[in-house]
Residue, then its C-alpha position, 0 to 999 in steps of 0.5 A: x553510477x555511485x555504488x548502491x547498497x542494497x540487501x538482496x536474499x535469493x528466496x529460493x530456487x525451483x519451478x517457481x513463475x507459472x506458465x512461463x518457468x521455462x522462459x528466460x524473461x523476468x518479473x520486477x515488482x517494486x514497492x516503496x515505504x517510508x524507510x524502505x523500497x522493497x523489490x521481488x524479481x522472478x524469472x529463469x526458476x529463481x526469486x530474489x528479494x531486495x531491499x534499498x532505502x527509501x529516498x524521500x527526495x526523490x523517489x525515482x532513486x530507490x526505484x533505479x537502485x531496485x533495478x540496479x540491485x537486480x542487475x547485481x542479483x542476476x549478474x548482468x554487465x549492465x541495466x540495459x542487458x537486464x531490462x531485455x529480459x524483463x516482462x513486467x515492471x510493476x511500482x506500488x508505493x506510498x509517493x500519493x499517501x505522503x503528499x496527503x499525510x503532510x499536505x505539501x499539495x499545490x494551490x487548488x481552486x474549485x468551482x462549486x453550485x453556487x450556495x454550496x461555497x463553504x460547505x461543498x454539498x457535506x458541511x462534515x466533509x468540507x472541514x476535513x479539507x477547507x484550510x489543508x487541501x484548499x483554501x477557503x477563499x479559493x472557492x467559487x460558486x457558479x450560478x446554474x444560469x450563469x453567463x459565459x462572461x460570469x464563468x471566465x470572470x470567476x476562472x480569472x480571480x481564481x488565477x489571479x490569486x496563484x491558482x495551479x490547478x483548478x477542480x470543477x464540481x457541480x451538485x447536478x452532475x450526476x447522472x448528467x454531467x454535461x454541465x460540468x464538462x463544458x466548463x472542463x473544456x472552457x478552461x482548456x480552451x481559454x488556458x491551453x496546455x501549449x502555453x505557459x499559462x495552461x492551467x489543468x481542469x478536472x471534473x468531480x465527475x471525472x474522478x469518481x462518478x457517484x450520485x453524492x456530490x460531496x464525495x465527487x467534490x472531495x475526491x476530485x480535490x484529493x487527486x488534483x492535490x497528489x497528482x502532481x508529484x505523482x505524475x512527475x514521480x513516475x514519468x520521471x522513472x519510465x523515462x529513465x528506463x527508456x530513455x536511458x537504458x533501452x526498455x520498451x515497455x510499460x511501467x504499471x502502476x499499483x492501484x488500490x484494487x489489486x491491480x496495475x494499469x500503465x501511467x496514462x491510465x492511472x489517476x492519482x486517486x487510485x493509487x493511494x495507499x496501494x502498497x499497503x494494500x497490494x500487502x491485503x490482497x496476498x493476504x486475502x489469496x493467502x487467507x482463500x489457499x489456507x481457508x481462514x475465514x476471519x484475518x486481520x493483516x498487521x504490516x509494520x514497517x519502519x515509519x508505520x503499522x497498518x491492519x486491514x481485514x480479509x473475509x472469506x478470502x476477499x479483502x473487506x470493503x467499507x461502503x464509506x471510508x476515509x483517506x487520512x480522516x478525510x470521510x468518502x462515500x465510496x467503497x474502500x479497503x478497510x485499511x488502518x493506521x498509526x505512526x509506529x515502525x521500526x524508526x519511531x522514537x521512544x521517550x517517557x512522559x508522565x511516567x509512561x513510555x510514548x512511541x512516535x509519531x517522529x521517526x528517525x526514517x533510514x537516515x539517520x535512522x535507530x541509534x543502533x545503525x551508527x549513522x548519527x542517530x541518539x534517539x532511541x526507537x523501537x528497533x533499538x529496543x528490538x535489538x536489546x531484546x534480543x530479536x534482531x541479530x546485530x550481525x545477521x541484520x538485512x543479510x549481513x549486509x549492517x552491523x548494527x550497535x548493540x552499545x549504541x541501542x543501549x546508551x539511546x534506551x538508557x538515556x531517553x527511557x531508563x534513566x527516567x523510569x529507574x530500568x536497566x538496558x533490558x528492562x527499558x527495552x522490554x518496556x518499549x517493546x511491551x508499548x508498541x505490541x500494546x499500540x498495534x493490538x488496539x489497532x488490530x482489534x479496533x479494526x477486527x470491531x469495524x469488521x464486526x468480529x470478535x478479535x478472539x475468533x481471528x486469524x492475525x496475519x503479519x508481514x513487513x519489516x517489522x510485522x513478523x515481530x509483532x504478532x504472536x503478542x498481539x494474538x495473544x492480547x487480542x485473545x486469538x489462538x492462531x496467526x500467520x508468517x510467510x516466507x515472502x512476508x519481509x518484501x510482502x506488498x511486491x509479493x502481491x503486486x508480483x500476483x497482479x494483473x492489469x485491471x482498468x475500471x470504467x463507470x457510467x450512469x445510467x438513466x431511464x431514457x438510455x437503454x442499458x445495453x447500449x451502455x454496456x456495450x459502449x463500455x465494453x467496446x471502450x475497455x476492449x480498445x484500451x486493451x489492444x491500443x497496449x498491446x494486450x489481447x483482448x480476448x484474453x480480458x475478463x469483464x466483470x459487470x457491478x450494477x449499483x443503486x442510488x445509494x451506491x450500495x453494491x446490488x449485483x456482481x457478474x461477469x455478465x451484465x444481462x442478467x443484473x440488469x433484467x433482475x436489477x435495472x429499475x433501480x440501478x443507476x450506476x454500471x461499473x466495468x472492470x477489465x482485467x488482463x492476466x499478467x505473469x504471476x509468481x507461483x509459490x514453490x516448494x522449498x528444500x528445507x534441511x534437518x534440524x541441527x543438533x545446535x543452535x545459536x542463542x540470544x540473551x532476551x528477557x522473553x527467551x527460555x531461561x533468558x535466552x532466546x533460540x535462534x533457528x535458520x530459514x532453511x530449517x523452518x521448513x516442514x517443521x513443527x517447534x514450540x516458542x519462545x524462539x527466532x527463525x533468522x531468514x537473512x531478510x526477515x526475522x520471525x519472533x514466536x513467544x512463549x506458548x506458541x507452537x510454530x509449524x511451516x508447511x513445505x513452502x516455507x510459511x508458518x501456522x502459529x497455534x496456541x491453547x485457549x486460556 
């Protein structure tokens, strides 16, 4: 095997997995970005943290370099030694989000009530999708007292125009989806998956079940879209453990919930932008412990920078959303984004620094990486200022060029705005905190905040960077780093569990219990047919209206429904399991030194920069402008603000109302 590299920082030592410390088994949890895939192992009292780059051609890479990385950490002779000692294995990741932010999906077809053609039951919706997901003349209407012969003719022209999958969504099929089905089923019979010529069908009914037939139509073309690459993906990667190297279980995939269910349970609709999110949901377990009512979670990696929103230690929930402005009636994470991180090249126009939306990704990467990079990012202007360590950068494991930075800053935003190196990195680094407040506030206004009264989160790559200047700008006196914050989406997948979700109409000449108990005895058998405890699961019951507005949540059904069954037309089950979690630890800080390195930096005191170790940011109050250097991660505090870290190594950020 071709050696891998990759940055591996033992986070701590000490009684760290619940309920099992003492078992020699471990956690892997992965989490692949755009530049980078993060993993967390846990297990035998040790934690360690990994970082490889994200291989865009094949996502499997990074994800067996992660595993790879992990048999190094742990010093196993071999991968199949070390996959025996694994419990769990969970993959969150951005593989779905990819296909649709650069629309490399395959050639869908679509079957609609005939009269809703062009405009799928939402003119609004239909162009976010007609012309990018599906072409317009691959769309066909079918009359509701259309004849078998009628149906097979429209299926046939759909093929013989290149068709490779093939989405069925009827106006009517909610609550009755009866209609829709059969057609599911005509295809599968005529096209079956034994030969050559199969051709996969699937009901918007299938895909979400809600009484707005747009959004069934929308969803269900977004998930035959991704699904493909998904599947191949992840199949390919579970095989590989398997079959290669001797693993017996299952790998569990990240949803856009907070949980993990194996492949053959997951569609691809639920796991977009699920490691960004598994990034929210720590938030939130984080915002519960700290007691921070109003949070706004930055995460800034290499390609982008997201905000979601964490209320009274839930993540916050839009009743209609958007996936890459494609607009849905359902109930989303709020969630965010723009193209900034770390890779995303700076240049001027019209007399002003603009940032993005090109990246130069791992590879090249920044100028400063001295891979055949000469343009200049923000991670060039990071390192000018002073911010990263060119020797301490991931672990030491990559000397970065300070000349380089400076020659990429100077060529493509000095020369032109008359600055030196430092001014043109200050410059860069005073747009992007600008680009990632507005994001920050835009989104605290959607939630309904005022942006003064939040509490700003940051984690990733680059987060930690970012956020005391974008409290700052946004008016708040409080923020948060954390000491897993660097590899923060594997840190919340590692608090998991499996969660399957089930729905089902409800109507009037059904009784309800017998639908509540057909879905229980469905999430029950699922969860034994995996090998889990059944008994262990909880269920946890919502009852939704007509329009689809969340009327009741319990963990059970009887009384929502003798308080809301004349109005609810739609139950929905999730069935969780707990899996092993991570337990934050204490952490053995050492005293503070009598000394401490320095950076020169434009933002430092008396133009230089302080630089303290992960080790003594513990249990410790120090006032800004300074670094903590983490070996994995880099904490930025600006002048004003006071950094205090509890005994497990995170950090409250306070400063003075002006």
């Amino acid at each position: 095997m071709p050696q891998v590299v990759a940055w591996i920082t033992e986070i701590t030592v000490g009684d760290a997995l619940s309920d099992w410390s003492q078992v020699p088994m471990y956690n892997v949890d992965i989490d692949t970005g755009g530049t980078m895939t993060d993993g967390l192992v846990s297990g035998s009292d040790r934690v360690v943290s990994l970082k490889v780059e994200t291989t865009p051609h094949d996502m499997t890479v990074a994800f067996m370099n992660i595993l790879e990385a992990a048999r190094a950490a742990f010093e196993y002779s071999d991968l199949r030694s070390l996959l025996q000692d694994v419990e769990v294995i969970r993959w969150s990741s951005t593989i779905t989000s990819n296909v649709l932010a650069q629309r490399t999906g395959p050639k869908l077809g679509l079957l609609v009530s005939a009269g809703h053609e062009k405009d799928l039951y939402n003119e609004e919706a239909a162009a976010t999708v007609v012309g990018s997901l599906i072409s317009a003349e691959d769309i066909s209407g079918i009359a509701d007292n259309a004849s078998e012969s009628e149906v097979r003719k429209a299926i046939k022209a759909l093929l013989d125009k290149g068709i490779r999958r093939i989405n069925v969504s009827l106006g009517n099929a909610f609550p009755d989806n009866s209609a829709e089905l059969e057609l599911i089923d005509m295809i599968s019979s005529d096209y079956p998956d034994h030969f050559l010529g199969s051709i996969p069908a699937l009901g918007g009914s299938e895909v979400v079940l809600r009484p707005d037939a747009s959004t069934r139509t929308i969803a269900s073309l977004i998930n035959a879209y991704v699904h493909p690459s998904l599947a191949n993906t992840l199949y390919r990667a579970e095989e590989q453990v398997r079959d290669e190297h001797g693993w017996t279980g299952n790998v569990l995939i990240g949803h856009i919930n907070g949980g993990v269910a194996r492949i053959g349970k997951t569609k691809a609709f639920d796991t977009i932008e699920s490691g960004p999110l598994f990034g929210t949901h720590a938030c939130a377990q984080a915002a519960a412990k700290y007691g921070d009512e109003k949070v706004i979670a930055i995460d800034v990696g290499g390609t982008t920078a997201k905000a979601s929103a964490v209320r009274n230690g839930s993540v916050v929930l839009e009743e209609a959303g958007d996936f890459f402005g494609i607009p849905l009636q359902l109930d989303l994470p709020m969630l965010r984004s723009i193209a900034l991180g770390g890779g995303s090249v700076a240049a001027v126009a019209d007399g002003k620094v603009t940032l993005g939306p090109e990246s130069m990704g791992a590879a090249p990467g920044p100028a400063c990486y001295g891979l055949g990079g000469r343009k200049a990012t923000i991670t060039d202007a990071f390192v000018v200022a002073g911010f990263v360590s060119p020797t301490a950068f991931l672990g030491g494991k990559r000397v970065l060029s300070v000349e380089k930075a400076r020659a990429a800053l100077d060529k493509h935003v000095g020369n032109q705005l008359g600055l030196d190196s430092e001014q043109a990195a200050k410059a860069v680094v005073e747009a992007a905190w600008d680009a990632v407040a507005q994001l920050a506030r835009e989104t605290a206004e959607e939630a309904g905040w005022d942006p003064a009264e939040t509490t700003i989160y940051a984690y990733g790559g680059n987060g930690p960077l970012f956020v005391t200047a974008v409290a700052e700008r946004l008016g708040a006196t409080t923020a948060r780093f954390f000491r897993y914050g660097s590899v923060y989406s594997a840190f919340g997948s590692a608090l998991s569990d499996v969660v399957h979700v089930y729905e089902s109409a409800l109507v009037d000449d059904i009784a309800h219990e017998n639908v509540f108990d057909q879905l229980a005895v469905e999430a029950q058998r699922d969860l034994r047919g995996e090998g889990f405890d059944a008994d262990k699961a909880t269920l946890t019951w919502e009852l939704r209206s007509g329009c689809g507005s969340v009327r009741g949540v319990a963990e059970r059904p009887g009384a929502l429904a003798a308080d809301l069954g004349d109005v609810a037309t739609l139950v929905k089950l999730s069935a969780s399991f707990p899996l092993p979690r991570l337990e934050q630890p204490a952490m053995q800080g050492k005293p503070l030194a009598a000394e401490h390195p320095t950076r020169e930096s434009v933002y430092g005191r008396n133009g230089r920069l302080t630089a303290y170790s992960g080790d003594e940011a513990v249990a410790v109050e120090i006032p800004g402008p300074l670094l903590v250097d983490g070996g994995s991660y880099t904490w930025l505090v600006t002048g004003g603000w006071n950094l205090a870290c509890d005994r497990h190594g995170d950090a409250l950020l306070t400063r003075k109302a002006v």
